[in-house]
C-alpha angles and dihedrals in degrees: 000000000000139000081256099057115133105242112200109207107210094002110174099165103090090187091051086047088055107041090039087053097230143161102301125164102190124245104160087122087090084061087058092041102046092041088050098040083072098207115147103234114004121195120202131183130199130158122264126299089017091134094264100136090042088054088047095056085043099062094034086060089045101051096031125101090206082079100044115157093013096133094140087085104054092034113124095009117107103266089068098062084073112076085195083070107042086059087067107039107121101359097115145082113235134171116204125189131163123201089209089123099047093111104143127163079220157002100276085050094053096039079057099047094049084054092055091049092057099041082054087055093048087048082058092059103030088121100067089070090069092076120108079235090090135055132212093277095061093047090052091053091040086057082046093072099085138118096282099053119121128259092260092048094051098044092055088042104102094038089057094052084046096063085044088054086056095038082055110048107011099246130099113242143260116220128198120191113182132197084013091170099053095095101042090058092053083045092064101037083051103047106245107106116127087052089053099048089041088054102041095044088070092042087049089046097043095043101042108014106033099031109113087185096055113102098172137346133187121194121194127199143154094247144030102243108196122272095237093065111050107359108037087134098042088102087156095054123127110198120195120184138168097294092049119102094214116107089353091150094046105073112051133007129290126225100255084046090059093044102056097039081060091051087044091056095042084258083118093125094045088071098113099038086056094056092050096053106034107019111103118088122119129195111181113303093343108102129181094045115148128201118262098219089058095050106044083049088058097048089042095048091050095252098313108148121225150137099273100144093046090046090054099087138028092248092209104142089056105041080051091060104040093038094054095030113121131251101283084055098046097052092046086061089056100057086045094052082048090066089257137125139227138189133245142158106256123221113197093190094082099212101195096203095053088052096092098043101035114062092194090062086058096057092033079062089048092056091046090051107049099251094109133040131210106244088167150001133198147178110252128200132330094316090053093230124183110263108185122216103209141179142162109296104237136311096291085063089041091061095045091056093048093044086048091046092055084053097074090062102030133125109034099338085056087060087042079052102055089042095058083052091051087044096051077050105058098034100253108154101173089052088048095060099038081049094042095049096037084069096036094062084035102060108355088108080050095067091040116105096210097242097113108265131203124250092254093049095049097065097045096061087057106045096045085052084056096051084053081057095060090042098065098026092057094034095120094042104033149027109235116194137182138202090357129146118260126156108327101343145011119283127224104229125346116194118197130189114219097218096068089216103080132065128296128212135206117195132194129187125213145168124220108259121193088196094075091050102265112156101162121024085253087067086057111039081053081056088056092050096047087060102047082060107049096035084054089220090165081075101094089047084045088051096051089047110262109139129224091260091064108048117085117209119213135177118200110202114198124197107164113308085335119101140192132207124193 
């Protein structure tokens, strides 16, 4: 490599990477692995940007005979060196398709998008119909496969060109399918579900279990979505995720591969900053792998550092759970963003409907998805059960949560937000509660899941959102900490300024409970205080030597959207 070298950002066409010469790190070992695993049809998750797509074009280059003596583009990578493998390059029939672009705003448009997906693959391989193989009848069904077939017809589709493939050239087909999943998760932000599982179960069955001209398939997809939903009858199917140890090293860049490409573009120095920012990822037993996407950015970019991989994508699946998670979510993320870790039990099988009502899938998501990383895992219990030690996965993903966090209160309300923190500074209570319910009305519908919350629950979605907020926002001048023990009890929120010479707060949240006898939110706010007192909470900030005279006490009283500070 040279200081010259083209460097393709996002480059997902393995034949355009070789004849134009650029940046490259080889990865053509997953061909030789996953040829020589043997399993029939082999699933395999990573999170996004992970090179999937680009390892997909690779092997279909590899295995296609539509790219038959094309050795120029494996010559001098790692599968040439076997001459076991340079006898089959080429020599095989293979339909690759991607749902990337199944994005609908419902079930008829994704049933409409798949179809277009499928007429493109049969355009692909119109020629073929021009053989003497095949008689009138299959070329009419082979015109048939067009955007306006019907669902049966599109869900058979690939398994009957199949058959042509085999009837053509003698061989049963490899099929890629690439981003399976894409589709499924729009499915489930959108509402529709139940129709898309129920159409894409008979396209999964047709095209990888009941296929007798499939010799061997590989689907590739961000998560792991349950068995029972799209593939109940995949019974030969090898599924491989982030946890697993096979192809570890296929999908993403090791650390020797990052370090030499940086020696290789004059980054040398920047070793150690690139570790900081994009190490993290773990596959199985491989540690130290970085996201492509992140590395080739930063050469590109000459050595600036920035959150390329997190700014990639909306993240609005994510920001949804963890915005309107509940408490228990929500104070898990600030540990994380903390620079703690936490344990779970971790399910693999994403099961989209259980996401809003079971906090282990969401993190099981955040794993999937690249967000958290396995620091440790460990056998729980007498069934020995998998207990997960996770954490952020390194400072790219850091910034994206805090930036995502400030989001929630950004635009006006983000203004609203800093001045309710000048105002808690400088003891003004009357500032504190027109700031505090002026976000509250603001954003208070933005923290609620939908699934008709009492009037307990409600607020504390918010608040704890808010301390998230604090967190982030006084990060470089206090400590804010939440539920932790302290004196007799557990306190709401501490804040606690790292230079001890400044004032420090307590908070504690209530609702106002008729059932110890609360009729106002003053009522209320006096029972927070009370408690302050007799839980001695003030004892942690006594004990780090903050005196009487600098901690500030509040209770926050909550009825509805409506807030009270005293």
């Amino acid at each position: 490599m040279t200081g010259k070298t083209i460097i393709n950002i996002g480059a997902q066409r393995f034949d355009k990477i070789r004849e134009q010469g650029a940046f490259y790190i080889d990865k053509t070992r997953f061909i030789k692995e996953w040829w020589e695993n043997g399993s029939d049809v082999t699933l395999i998750t990573r999170p996004r940007r992970f090179g999937k797509t680009l390892n997909m074009s690779m092997t279909e280059c590899f295995f296609s005979n539509k790219y038959a003596g094309r050795a120029d583009l494996f010559e001098g990578l790692e599968v040439w060196n076997d001459e076991k493998y340079r006898q089959i390059q080429g020599k095989y029939p293979v339909i690759c398709l991607s749902f990337a672009g199944i994005k609908a705003n419902s079930a008829e448009g994704l049933r409409k998008s798949f179809k277009r997906i499928i007429t493109d693959v049969y355009k692909m391989d119109k020629d073929i119909m021009r053989s003497n193989v095949f008689d009138d009848d299959d070329r009419a069904y082979f015109k048939s496969v067009n955007d306006t077939m019907d669902d049966e017809t599109a869900v058979i589709a690939i398994k009957r060109l199949g058959g042509y493939m085999e009837r053509q050239y003698g061989k049963k087909t490899i099929v890629l399918l690439d981003e399976y999943d894409t589709p499924m998760q729009e499915a489930w932000s959108r509402g529709y579900w139940g129709e898309a599982v129920s159409f894409f179960r008979g396209f999964f069955d047709n095209t990888f279990k009941t296929n007798p001209h499939l010799y061997r398939g590989i689907i590739t997809g961000i998560t792991r979505i349950s068995k029972e939903s799209v593939f109940s009858d995949l019974n030969n199917l090898d599924v491989v995720t982030t946890t697993s140890d096979e192809y570890g090293d296929s999908f993403g860049f090791t650390q020797d591969e990052v370090f030499g490409a940086l020696d290789d573009m004059g980054l040398g120095s920047e070793k150690e900053g690139v570790k900081h920012w994009y190490d993290g990822f773990t596959f199985g037993r491989h540690t130290d792998i970085y996201n492509p996407w992140s590395i080739t950015s930063f050469i590109k970019k000459c050595g600036r550092y920035a959150a390329y991989w997190a700014n990639t994508s909306s993240n609005s699946l994510i920001n949804s759970l963890i915005r309107t998670g509940n408490a228990e979510i929500k104070q898990t993320m600030e540990t994380l963003i903390c620079g703690g870790s936490f344990k779970a039990a971790i399910d693999e099988q994403i099961v989209f409907n259980q996401l809003e009502g079971n906090t282990n899938a969401v993190w099981s998501l955040l794993l999937a998805t690249g967000y958290l990383k396995v620091l440790e895992v460990e056998a729980a219990g007498e069934r020995k059960e998998e207990l997960y030690t996770l954490a952020l996965t390194n400072t790219e993903t850091l910034i994206m949560f805090e930036n995502m966090v400030s989001g929630w209160f950004g635009g006006d309300t983000g203004i609203v937000y800093n001045e309710f923190i000048n105002a808690m500074l400088c003891d003004n209570v009357r500032k504190m509660n027109t700031f505090m319910n002026h976000v509250a009305l603001n954003t208070f519908s933005s923290f609620d899941s939908g699934n008709h919350l009492s009037e307990k629950t409600e607020p504390e979605r918010f608040y704890h959102g808010f301390v998230l907020g604090m967190i982030v926002n006084l990060a470089d001048r206090y400590k804010v900490r939440s539920n932790r023990e302290s004196g007799y009890g557990r306190y709401d929120v501490m804040i606690q300024p790292i230079d001890k010479t400044k004032k420090a707060f307590i908070f504690e949240f209530k609702v106002l409970n008729a059932d110890d006898d609360e009729n106002t939110l003053e009522d209320t706010v006096a029972n927070a205080h009370r408690q302050i007192r007799e839980k001695r909470y003030e004892a942690e900030l006594i004990s780090e030597g903050f005196s009487p005279e600098q901690i500030r006490t509040y209770g926050f009283a909550f009825r509805g959207k409506e807030c009270l500070i005293g």
